[in-house]
C-alpha positions in Angstrom: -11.5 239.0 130.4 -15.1 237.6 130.5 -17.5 235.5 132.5 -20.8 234.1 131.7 -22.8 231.0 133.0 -25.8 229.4 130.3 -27.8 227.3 131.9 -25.4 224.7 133.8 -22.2 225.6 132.0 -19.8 228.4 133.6 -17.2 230.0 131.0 -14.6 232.1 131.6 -12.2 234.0 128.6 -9.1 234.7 129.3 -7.1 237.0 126.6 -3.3 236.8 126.5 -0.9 238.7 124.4 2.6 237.6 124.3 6.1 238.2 122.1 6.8 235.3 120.0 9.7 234.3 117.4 8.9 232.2 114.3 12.3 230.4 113.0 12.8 228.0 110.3 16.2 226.1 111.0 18.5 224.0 108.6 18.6 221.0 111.4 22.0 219.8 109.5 23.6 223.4 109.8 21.8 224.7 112.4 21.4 228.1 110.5 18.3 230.0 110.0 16.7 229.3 107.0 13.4 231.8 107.7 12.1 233.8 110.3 13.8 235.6 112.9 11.6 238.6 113.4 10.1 239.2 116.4 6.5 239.8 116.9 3.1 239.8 119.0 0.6 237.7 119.0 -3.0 237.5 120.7 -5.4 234.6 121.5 -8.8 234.1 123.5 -8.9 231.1 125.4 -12.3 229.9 127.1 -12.7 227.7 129.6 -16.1 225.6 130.8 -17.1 223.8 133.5 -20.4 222.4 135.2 -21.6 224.8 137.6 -20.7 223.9 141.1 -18.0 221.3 139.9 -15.0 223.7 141.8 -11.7 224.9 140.3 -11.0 220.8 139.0 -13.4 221.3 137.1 -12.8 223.7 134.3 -11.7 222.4 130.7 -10.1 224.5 127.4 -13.2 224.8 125.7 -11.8 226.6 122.7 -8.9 228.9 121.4 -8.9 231.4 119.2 -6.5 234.1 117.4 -7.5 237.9 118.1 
C-alpha cells in the first residue's frame, strides 16, 4: 500500500484484510466452548531492507492491527 526509503532503509506496507474464526474448544470433547462467529480482520505489515540489498533482503519490520 506504501513505499518510502529514509536515508538507507527502503520500507514497503502492505495492508491485508482477511475472514478469520476465533474458537475456543473443549480439547477432551472436542466441542466448542466460545467463539464461532465469523469475522474480518485488518493488519499493516511493513517491511525494511538496506537500500540496494535485492529482494533477500527485506525483513518484517512491524505489524500492526487497522
Amino acid at each position: 500500500s506504501e513505499a518510502w526509503t529514509e536515508g538507507k532503509i527502503d520500507y514497503a506496507t502492505v495492508a491485508m484484510r482477511y475472514a478469520i474464526t476465533d474458537v475456543t474448544v473443549d480439547r477432551k470433547t472436542g466441542r466448542t466452548v466460545e467463539g464461532g462467529e465469523p469475522g474480518e480482520a485488518t493488519e499493516v505489515w511493513t517491511f525494511a531492507r538496506r537500500t540496494g540489498s535485492g529482494p533477500s533482503g527485506w525483513e518484517l519490520s512491524a505489524i500492526q492491527q487497522a
